[in-house]
Backbone as CSV, one residue per row, in Angstrom:
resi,resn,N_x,N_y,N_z,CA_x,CA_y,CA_z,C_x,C_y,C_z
1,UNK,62.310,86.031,27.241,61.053,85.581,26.662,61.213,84.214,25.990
2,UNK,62.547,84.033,25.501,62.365,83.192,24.805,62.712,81.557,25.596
3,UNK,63.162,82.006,27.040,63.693,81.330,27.290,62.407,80.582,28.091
4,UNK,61.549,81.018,28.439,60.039,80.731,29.217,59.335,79.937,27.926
5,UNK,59.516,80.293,26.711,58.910,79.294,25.621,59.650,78.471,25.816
6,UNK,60.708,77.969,25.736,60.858,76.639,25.693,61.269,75.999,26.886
7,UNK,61.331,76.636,27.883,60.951,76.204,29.236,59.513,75.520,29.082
8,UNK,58.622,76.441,28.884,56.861,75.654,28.695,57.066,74.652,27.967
9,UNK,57.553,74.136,26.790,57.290,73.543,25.906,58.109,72.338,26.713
10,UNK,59.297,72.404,26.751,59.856,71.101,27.405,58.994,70.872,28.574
11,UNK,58.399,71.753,29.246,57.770,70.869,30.187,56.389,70.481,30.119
12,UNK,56.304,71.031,28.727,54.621,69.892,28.331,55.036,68.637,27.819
13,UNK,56.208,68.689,26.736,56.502,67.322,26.744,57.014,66.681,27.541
14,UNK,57.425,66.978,28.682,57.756,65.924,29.610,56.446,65.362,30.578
15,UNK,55.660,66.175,30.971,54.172,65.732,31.265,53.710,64.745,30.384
16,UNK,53.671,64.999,29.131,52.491,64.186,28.029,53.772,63.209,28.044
17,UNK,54.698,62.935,28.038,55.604,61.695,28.320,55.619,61.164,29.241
18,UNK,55.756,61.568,30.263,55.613,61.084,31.386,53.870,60.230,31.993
19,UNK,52.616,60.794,31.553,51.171,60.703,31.868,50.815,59.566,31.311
20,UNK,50.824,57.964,30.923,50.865,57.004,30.347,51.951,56.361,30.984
21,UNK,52.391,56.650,32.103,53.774,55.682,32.594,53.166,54.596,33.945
22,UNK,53.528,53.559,33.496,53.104,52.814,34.801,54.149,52.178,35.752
23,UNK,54.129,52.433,36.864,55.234,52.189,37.813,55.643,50.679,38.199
24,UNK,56.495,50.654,38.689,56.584,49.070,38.833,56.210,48.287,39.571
25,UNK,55.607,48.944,40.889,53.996,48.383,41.821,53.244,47.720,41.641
26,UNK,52.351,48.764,40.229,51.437,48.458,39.418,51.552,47.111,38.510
27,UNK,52.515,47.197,38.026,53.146,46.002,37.208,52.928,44.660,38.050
28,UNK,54.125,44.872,39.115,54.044,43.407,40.108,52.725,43.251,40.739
29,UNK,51.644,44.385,41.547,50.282,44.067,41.910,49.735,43.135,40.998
30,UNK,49.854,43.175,39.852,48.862,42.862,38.571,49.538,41.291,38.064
31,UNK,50.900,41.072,38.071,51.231,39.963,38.070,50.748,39.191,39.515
32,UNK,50.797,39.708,40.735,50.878,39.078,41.671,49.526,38.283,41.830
33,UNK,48.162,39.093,41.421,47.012,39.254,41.702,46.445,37.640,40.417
34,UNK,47.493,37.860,39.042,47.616,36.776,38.351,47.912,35.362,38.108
35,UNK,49.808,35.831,38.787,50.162,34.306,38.738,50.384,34.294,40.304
36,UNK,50.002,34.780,41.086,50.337,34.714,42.517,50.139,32.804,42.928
37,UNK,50.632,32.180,43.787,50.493,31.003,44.554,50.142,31.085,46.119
38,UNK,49.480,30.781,46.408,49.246,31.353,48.421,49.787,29.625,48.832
39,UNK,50.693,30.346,49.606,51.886,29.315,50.365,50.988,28.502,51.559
40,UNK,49.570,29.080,51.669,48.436,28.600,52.803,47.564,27.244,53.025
41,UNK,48.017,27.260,51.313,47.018,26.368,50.903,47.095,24.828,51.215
42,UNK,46.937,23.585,51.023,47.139,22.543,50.575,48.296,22.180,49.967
43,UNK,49.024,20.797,50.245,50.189,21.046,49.035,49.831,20.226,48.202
44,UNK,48.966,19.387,47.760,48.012,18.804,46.896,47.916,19.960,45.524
45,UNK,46.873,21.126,46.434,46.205,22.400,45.699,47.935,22.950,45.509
46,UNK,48.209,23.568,46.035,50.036,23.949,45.864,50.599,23.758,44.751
47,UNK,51.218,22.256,44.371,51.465,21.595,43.441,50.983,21.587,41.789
48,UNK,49.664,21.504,42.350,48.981,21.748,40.731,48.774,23.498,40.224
49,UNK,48.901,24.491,41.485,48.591,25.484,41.319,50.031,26.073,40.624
50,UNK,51.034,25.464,41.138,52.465,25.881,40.865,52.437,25.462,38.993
51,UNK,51.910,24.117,38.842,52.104,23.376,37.531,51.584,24.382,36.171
52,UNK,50.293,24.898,36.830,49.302,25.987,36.156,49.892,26.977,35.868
53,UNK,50.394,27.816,36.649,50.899,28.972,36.747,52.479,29.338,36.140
54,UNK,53.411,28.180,36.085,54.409,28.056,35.288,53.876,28.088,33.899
55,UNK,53.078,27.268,33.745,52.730,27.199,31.987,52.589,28.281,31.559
56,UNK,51.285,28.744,32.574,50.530,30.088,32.035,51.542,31.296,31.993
57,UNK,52.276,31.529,32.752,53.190,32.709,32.895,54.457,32.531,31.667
58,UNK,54.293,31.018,31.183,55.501,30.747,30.296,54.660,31.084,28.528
59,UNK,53.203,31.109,28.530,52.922,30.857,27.787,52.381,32.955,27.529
60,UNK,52.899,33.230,28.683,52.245,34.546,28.394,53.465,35.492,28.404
61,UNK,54.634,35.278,29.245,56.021,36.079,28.920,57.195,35.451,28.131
62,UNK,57.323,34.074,27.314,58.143,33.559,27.229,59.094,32.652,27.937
63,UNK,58.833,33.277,29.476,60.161,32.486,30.623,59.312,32.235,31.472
64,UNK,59.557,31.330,32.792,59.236,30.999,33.730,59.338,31.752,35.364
65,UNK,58.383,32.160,35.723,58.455,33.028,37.098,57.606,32.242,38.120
66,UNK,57.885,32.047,39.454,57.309,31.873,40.636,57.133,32.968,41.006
67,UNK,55.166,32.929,41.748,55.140,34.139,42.655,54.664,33.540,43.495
68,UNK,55.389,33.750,45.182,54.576,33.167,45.864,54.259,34.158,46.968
69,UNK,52.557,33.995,47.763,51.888,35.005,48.234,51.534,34.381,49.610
70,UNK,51.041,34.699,50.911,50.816,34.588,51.712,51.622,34.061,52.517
71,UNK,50.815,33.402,53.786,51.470,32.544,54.910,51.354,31.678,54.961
72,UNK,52.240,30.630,55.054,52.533,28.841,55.075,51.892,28.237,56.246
73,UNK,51.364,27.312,56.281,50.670,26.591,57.218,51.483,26.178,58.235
74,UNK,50.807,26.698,59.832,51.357,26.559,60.740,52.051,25.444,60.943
75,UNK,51.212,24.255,60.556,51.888,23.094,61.329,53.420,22.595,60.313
76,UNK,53.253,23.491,58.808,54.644,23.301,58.849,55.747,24.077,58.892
77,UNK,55.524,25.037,59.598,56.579,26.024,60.416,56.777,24.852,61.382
78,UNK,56.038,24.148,62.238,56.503,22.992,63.616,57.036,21.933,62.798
79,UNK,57.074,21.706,61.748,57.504,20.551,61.109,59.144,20.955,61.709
80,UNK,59.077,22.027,60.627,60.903,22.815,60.324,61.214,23.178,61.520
81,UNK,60.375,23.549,62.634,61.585,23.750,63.873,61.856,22.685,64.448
82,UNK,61.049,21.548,64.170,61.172,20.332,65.474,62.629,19.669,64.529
83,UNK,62.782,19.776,63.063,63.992,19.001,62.233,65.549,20.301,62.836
84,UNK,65.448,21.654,62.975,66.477,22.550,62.804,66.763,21.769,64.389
85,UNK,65.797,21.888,65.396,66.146,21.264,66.562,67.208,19.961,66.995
């Protein structure tokens, strides 16, 4: 009997400990969705977007993080194969 009480009990507190936990998905989605950079863009837009997003991420965690998101513009994937060539 007694051993089912605190069987229950440890496993309510591990629920109510556990129910407030956020995974680390969630975390990076939410940074990504924030300081994300799309590699698609302009490197004009690129540049200043990179400049922004260092500050802001420095001014909001202390340190400096790059995130970068999407797909790079075709023509400079042909840039980089016609130089590896």
């Amino acid at each position: 009997m007694i051993k089912k009480i605190i069987i229950t009990i440890f496993s309510l507190v591990l629920i109510i400990s556990c129910s407030d936990f956020n995974s680390p998905i969630d975390i990076l989605d939410k940074e990504v969705m924030k300081y994300g950079i799309d590699v698609g863009l302009e490197d004009s837009v690129i540049s200043s977007k990179i400049r922004d997003r260092l500050q802001q991420y420095y001014k909001d965690n202390g340190y400096y993080k790059l995130i970068f998101i999407g797909v790079p513009k075709l023509n400079i994937r042909r840039k980089i194969l016609y130089h590896v060539w």
